[in-house]
C-alpha positions as CSV (number, residue, x, y, z in Angstrom):
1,X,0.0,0.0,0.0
2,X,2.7,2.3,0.9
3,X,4.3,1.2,-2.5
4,X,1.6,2.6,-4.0
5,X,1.0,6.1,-2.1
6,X,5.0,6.3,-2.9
7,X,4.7,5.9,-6.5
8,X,1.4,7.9,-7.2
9,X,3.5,10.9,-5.0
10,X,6.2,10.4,-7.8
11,X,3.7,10.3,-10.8
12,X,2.3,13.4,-9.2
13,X,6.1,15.6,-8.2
14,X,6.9,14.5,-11.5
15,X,4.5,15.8,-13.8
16,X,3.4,18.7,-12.0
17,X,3.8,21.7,-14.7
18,X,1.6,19.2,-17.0
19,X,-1.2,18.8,-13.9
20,X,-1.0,22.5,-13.3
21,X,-1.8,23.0,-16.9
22,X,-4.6,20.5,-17.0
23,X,-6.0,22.2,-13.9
24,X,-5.9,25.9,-15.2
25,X,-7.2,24.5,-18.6
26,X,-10.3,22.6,-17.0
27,X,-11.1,25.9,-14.9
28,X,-10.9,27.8,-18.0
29,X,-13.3,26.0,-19.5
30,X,-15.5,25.9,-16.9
31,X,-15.6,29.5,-16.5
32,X,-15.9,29.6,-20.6
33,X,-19.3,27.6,-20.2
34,X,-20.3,29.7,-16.7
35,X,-19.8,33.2,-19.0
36,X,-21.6,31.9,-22.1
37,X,-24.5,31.1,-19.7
38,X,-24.5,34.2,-18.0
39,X,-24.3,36.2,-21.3
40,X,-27.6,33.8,-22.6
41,X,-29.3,34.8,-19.1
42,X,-28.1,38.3,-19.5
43,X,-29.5,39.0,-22.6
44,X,-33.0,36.7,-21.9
45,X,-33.4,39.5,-18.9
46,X,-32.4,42.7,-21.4
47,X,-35.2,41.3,-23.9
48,X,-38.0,40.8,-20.8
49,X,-36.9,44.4,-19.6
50,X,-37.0,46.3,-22.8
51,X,-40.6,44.4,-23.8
52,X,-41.6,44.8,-20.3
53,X,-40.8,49.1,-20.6
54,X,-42.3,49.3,-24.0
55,X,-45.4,47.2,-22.9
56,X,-45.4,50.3,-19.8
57,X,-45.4,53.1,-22.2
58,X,-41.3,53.9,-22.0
59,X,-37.8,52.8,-22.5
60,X,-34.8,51.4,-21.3
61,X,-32.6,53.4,-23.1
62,X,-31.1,56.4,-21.6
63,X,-32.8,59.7,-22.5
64,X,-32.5,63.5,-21.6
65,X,-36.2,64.6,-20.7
66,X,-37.5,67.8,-20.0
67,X,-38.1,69.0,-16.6
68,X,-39.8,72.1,-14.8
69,X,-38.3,73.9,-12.4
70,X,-38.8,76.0,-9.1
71,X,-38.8,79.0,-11.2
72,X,-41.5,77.4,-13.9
73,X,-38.8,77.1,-16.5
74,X,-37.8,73.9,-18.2
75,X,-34.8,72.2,-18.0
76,X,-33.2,68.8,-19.6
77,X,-32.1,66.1,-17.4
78,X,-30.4,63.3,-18.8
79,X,-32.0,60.2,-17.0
80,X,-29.7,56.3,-17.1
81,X,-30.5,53.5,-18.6
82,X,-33.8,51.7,-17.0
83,X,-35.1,54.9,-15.1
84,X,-37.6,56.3,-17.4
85,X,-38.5,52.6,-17.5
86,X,-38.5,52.4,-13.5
87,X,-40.3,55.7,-12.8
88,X,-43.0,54.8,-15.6
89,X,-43.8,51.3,-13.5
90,X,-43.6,53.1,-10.5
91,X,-46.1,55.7,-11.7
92,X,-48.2,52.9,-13.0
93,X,-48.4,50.9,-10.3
94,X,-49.2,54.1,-7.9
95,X,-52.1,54.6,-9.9
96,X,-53.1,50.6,-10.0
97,X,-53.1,51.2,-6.1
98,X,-55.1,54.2,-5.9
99,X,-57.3,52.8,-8.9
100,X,-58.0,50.2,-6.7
101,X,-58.6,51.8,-3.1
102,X,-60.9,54.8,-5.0
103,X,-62.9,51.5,-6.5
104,X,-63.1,49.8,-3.7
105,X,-64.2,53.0,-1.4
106,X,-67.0,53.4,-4.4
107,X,-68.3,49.5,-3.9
108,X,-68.6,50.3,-0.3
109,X,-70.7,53.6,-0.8
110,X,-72.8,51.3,-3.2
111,X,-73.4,48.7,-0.9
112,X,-74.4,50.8,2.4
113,X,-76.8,53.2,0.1
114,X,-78.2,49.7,-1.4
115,X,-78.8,48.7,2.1
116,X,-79.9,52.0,3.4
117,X,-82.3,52.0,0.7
118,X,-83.2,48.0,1.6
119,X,-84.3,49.7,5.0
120,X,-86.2,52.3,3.8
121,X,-88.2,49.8,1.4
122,X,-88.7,47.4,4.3
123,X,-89.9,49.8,6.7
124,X,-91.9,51.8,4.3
125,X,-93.5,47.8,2.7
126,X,-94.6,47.2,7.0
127,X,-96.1,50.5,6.7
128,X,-98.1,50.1,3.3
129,X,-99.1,46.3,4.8
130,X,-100.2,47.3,8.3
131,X,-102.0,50.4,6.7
132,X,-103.7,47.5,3.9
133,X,-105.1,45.4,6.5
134,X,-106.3,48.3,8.9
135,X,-108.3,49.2,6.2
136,X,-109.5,45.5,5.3
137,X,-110.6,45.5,8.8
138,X,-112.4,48.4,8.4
139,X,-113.5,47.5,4.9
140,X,-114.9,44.4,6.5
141,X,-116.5,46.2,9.8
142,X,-118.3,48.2,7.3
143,X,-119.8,45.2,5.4
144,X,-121.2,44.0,9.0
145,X,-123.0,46.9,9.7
146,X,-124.8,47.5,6.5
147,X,-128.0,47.4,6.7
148,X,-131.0,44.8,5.0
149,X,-132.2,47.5,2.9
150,X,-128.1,47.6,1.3
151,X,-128.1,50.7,2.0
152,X,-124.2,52.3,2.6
153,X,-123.2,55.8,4.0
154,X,-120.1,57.7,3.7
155,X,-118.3,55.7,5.9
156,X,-118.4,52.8,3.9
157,X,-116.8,54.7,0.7
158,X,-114.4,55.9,3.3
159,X,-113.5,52.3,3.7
160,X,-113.4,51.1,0.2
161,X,-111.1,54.0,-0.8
162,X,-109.3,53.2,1.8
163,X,-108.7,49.7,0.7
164,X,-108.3,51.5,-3.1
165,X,-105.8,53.2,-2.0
166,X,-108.1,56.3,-3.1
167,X,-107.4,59.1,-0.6
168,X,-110.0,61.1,1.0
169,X,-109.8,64.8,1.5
170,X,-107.7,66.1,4.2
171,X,-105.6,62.9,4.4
């Protein structure tokens, strides 16, 4: 075994400009194949970003835009690559967010008017019921008393407009 060890040692001592070479040529190649990857990746990501700008209404080039100033005047501003592209997403997504809160501030409004609404329907459909069968009651009191000639007075019309729905005078 020792044998071995001794003569693999000598193999190694022996040769080692040619293993140093191998070494530095297999990490070369390695990083060759890492940089050619990175590159591909690298300009995947440049395509996505430059469709993803021009989808938001800008670009990823870098531009000289104008801008106003304290005093009202205009001046240019030369802007990087990617931040006419950054502040246009920005903007966009700042209105998305307030898009969203204003519509969702409006649905509530809708829904408690809907339900105040629903109330007032409720409470004014009790009223129109209880104020129906008051004056079937009455309608029907007024059927009792008439007499066995079938003679009515004014206070059976009363009641049948009442159950019409006709109103009277004064009321």
């Amino acid at each position: 075994m020792i044998a071995i060890a001794k003569y693999a040692w000598g193999l190694v001592s022996g040769n080692r400009d040619w293993l140093t070479l191998i070494a530095v040529a297999a990490a070369a190649a390695f990083l060759y194949v890492k940089f050619e990857t990175v590159q591909k990746d690298r300009d995947q990501l440049l395509d996505i970003a430059s469709r993803s700008c021009l989808a938001a209404g800008a670009t990823l080039d870098p531009a000289t835009i104008d801008v106003a100033t304290d005093t009202g005047k205009t001046a240019k501003v030369k802007k990087p690559r990617g931040q006419l592209c950054v502040d246009r997403v920005v903007d966009l997504a700042a209105f998305k967010s307030g898009a969203d809160q204003e519509t969702a501030r409006i649905l509530r409004q809708a829904q408690e008017d809907r339900a105040t609404k629903s109330e007032a329907d409720a409470a004014s459909s009790s009223r129109d019921a209880a104020g129906a069968r008051a004056a079937a009651n009455r309608m029907e009191k007024e059927d009792a008393a008439i007499s066995r000639g079938d003679h009515v007075d004014g206070a059976w019309f009363d009641a049948l407009n009442d159950v019409a729905g006709v109103r009277r005078d004064g009321k």
